[in-house]
C-alpha atoms as one frame of an Amber mdcrd trajectory, in Angstrom:
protein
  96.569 129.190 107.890  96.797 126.075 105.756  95.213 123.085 106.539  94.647
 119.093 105.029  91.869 116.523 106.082  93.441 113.501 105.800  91.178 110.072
 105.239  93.512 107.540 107.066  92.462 103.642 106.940  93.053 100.798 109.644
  95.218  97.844 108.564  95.765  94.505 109.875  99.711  93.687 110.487 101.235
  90.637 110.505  98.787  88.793 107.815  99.872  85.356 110.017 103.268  84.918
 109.842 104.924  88.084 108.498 105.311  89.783 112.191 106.759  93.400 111.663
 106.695  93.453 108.056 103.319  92.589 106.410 100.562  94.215 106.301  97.131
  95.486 105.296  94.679  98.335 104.602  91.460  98.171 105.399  88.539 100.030
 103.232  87.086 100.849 106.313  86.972 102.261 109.113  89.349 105.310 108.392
  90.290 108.064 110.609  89.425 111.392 109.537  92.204 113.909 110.065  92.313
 117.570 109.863  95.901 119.038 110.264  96.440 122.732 110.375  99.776 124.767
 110.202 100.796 128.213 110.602 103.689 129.843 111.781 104.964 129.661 115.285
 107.270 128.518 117.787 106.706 124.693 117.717 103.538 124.308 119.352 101.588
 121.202 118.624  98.093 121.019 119.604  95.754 117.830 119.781  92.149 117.830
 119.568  90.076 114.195 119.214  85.865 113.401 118.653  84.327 111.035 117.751
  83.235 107.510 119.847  83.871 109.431 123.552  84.287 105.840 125.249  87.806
 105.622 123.050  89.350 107.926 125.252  92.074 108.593 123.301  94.506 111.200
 124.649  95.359 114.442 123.780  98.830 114.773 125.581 100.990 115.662 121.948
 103.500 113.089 123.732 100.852 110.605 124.523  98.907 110.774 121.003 100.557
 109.014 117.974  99.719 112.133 115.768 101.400 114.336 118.086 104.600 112.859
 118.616 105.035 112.862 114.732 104.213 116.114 114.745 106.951 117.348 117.578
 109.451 114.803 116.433 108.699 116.811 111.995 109.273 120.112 113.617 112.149
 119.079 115.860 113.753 117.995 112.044 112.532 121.230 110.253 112.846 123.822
 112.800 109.933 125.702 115.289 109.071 127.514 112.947 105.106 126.319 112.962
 102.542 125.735 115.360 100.783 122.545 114.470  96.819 121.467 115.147  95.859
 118.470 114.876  91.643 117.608 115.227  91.033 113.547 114.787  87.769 112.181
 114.119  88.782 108.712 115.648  86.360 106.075 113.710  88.833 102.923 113.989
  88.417 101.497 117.541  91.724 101.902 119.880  93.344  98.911 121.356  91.664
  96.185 118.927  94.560  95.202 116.350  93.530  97.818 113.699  96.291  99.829
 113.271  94.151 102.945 115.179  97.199 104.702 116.469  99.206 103.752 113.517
  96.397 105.405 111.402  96.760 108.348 113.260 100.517 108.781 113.006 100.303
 108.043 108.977  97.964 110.664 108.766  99.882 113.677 110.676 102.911 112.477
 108.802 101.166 112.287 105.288  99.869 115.827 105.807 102.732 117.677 106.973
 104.717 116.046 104.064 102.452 117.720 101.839 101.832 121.436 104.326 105.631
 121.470 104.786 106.578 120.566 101.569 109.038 118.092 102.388 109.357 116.028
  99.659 109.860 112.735 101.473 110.384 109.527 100.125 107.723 106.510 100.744
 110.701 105.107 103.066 111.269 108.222 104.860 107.369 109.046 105.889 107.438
 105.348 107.160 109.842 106.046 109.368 108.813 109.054 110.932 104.850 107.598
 110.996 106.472 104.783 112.885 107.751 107.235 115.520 104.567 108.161 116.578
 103.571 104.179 117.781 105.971 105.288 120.694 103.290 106.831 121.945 100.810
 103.573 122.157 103.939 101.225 122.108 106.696 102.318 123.731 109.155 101.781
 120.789 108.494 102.596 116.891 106.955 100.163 114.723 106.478 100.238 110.919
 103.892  97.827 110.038 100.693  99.410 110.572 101.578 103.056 109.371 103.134
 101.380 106.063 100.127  99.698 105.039  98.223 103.117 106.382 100.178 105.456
 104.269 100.917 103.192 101.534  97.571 101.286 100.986  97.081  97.865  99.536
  99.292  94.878 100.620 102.597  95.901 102.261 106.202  94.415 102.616 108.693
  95.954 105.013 112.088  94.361 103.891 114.595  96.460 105.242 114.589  98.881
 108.161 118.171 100.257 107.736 117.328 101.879 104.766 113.474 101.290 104.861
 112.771  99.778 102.205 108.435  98.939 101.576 106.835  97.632  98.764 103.166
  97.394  97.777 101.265  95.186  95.971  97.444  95.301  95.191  95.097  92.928
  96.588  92.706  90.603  94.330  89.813  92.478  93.705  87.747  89.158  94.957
  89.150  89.157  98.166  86.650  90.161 101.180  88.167  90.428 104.608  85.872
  89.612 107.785  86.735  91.214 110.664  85.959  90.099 114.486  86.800  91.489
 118.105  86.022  90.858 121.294  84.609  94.252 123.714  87.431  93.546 126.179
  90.146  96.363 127.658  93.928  95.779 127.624  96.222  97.784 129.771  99.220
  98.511 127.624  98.095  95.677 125.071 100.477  96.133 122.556 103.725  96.664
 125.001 101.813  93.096 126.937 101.421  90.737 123.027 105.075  92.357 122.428
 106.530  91.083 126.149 105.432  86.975 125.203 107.254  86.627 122.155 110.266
  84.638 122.206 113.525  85.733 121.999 115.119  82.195 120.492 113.010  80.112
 118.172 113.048  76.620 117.010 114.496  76.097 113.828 111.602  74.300 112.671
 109.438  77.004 113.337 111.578  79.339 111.700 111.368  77.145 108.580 107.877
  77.083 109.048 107.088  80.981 108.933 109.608  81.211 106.072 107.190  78.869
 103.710 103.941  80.448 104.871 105.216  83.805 104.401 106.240  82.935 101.040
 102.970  81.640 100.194 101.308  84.513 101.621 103.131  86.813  99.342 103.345
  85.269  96.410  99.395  84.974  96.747  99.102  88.610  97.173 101.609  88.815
  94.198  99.381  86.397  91.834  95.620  86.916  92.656  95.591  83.705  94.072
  93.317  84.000  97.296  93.829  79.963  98.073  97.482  80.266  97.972  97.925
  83.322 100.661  95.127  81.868 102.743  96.738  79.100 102.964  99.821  80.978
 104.259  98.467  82.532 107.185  99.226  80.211 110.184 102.202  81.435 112.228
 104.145  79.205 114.536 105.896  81.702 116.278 104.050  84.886 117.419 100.641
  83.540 116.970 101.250  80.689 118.615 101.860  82.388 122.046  99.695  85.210
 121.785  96.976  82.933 120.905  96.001  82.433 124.841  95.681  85.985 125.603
  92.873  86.259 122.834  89.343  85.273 124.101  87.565  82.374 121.798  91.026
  82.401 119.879  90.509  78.259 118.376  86.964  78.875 117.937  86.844  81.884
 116.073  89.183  80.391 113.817  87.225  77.129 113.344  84.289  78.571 112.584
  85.744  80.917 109.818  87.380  78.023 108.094  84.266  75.733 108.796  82.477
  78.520 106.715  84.585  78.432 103.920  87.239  81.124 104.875  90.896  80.384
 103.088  92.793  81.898 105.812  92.458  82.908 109.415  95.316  84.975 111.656
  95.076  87.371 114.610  94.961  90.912 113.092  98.130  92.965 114.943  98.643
  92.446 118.341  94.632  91.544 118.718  92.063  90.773 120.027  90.693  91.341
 116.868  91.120  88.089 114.008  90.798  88.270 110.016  89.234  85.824 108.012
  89.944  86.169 104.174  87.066  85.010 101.740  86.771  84.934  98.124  83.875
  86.381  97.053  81.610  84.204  94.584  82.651  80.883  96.386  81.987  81.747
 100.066  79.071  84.590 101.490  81.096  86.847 103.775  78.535  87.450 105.735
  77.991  83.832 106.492  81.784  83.660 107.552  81.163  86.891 109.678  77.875
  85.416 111.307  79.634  82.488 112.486  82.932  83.582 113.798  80.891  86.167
 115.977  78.554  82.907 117.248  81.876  81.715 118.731  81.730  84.941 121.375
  77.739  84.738 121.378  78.191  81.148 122.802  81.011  82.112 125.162  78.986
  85.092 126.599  81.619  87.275 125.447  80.534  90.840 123.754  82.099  91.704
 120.101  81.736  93.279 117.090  82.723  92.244 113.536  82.328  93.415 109.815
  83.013  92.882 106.915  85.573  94.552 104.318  88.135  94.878 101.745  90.685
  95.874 101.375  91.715  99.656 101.245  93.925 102.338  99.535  96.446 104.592
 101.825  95.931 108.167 103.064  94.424 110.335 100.845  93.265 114.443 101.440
  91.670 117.611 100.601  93.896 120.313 100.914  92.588 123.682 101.754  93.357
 127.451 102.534  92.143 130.426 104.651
């Protein structure tokens, strides 16, 4: 039996106004992964611990890891049984990538067990199979920026084509949710955006994202915070996220460059440079917003992370 223990990081998607194509890792939390392989007849096997109120499920066709798993052998052949044992450390639900995290790290480590030889392009794909599972239809945002680490750029789908680019090593990333419980979040955010925009708008997200890049691309914190309003998806899923205007106040009140709904939500980002603005400070005030509202959260502060990384071993 072979096995891999994968060390898979959240992300935030969307960075503002690059829905579906930006995104980034987070330092921390990361999912800790162990995936084990032998032969077999094409039996995939999920085991999760961890925070027991995450209730995250098991099913192989229910659990992002799994699905990647059935849908690699289904490509490959049964010829192995596949185990999969997650240590689940990045809160389901929230807007941190935590299925997506899951999915890049089955599909990182049967790359590797398999010996596939996939291309960066080609693992994002099948790691975006698995968000069927939390989803209902694949997604390549979160697992890119999981696999991939650093700042993330889907620009094609048909071929997938990603690129990376590393963050400024000043930049600090506060993160905030609200404790509340979706049903189907992500299918729900997905349902209120618009299927016709206004042109305006359009225009609108086409400068920020710009800016947003190109700040990644330069260093220049100021220049992608000031990117990171979205007049499009934002805008509407802005009234299904408790203490949405306040949280974001506060943050830029405190000195934040930027503010934007991480994925789907609840959660929100606030980007700070470090040296100009305390973190912490930012952090302490956007979770005053839910303090005042009577609302329970949590919130941290990071920065941002590399991709999947393992340990390969043997018995």
């Amino acid at each position: 039996m072979t096995w891999l223990t994968v060390s898979s990081p959240a992300s935030s998607a969307n960075v503002g106004p690059g829905f579906d194509s930006f995104g980034l890792a987070l330092n921390q939390p990361r999912d800790h992964i162990e995936v084990q392989v032998k032969p077999g007849s094409g039996k995939v096997e999920v085991e999760v611990s961890g925070r027991s109120e995450y209730n995250v499920p098991t099913n192989p066709e229910a659990n992002s890891g799994g699905l990647v798993a059935k849908t690699i052998l289904n490509r490959v052949g049964d010829r192995f049984d596949v185990r999969i044992n997650v240590t689940k450390r990045i809160r389901p639900g929230c807007g941190l990538g935590s299925s997506g995290a899951t999915a890049a790290g089955v599909a990182f480590a049967l790359n590797r067990l398999l010996g596939l030889g996939l291309s960066r392009g080609e693992l994002v794909l099948l790691a975006a199979e698995g968000e069927r599972a939390a989803a209902g239809s694949p997604h390549a945002d979160n697992v890119a920026a999981s696999l991939l680490g650093g700042f993330t750029m889907i620009v094609s789908h048909n071929p997938m084509r990603v690129y990376t680019i590393t963050p400024p090593r000043s930049l600090r990333v506060c993160v905030v949710y609200p404790l509340v419980e979706y049903e189907r979040k992500t299918e729900k955010m997905r349902f209120v955006i618009p299927s016709t925009v206004d042109l305006h708008d359009a225009l609108w997200n086409i400068w920020h994202a710009a800016a947003v890049a190109a700040g990644f691309a330069l260093g220049d914190i100021e220049l992608l915070g000031s990117g990171m309003d979205d007049a499009i998806v934002e805008k509407v899923r802005s009234s299904l996220i408790p203490c949405y205007s306040e949280v974001k106040r506060r943050a830029i009140r405190a000195g934040a460059k930027g503010v934007a709904v991480s994925g789907a939500g609840p959660a929100m980002i606030a980007f700070v440079k470090a040296g100009d603005t305390d973190p912490q400070g930012v952090l302490r005030d956007m979770l005053d917003a839910y303090i005042e509202a009577g609302i329970a959260a949590n919130g941290f502060v990071t920065v941002p992370g590399e991709g999947c990384s393992a340990t390969l071993e043997d018995e």
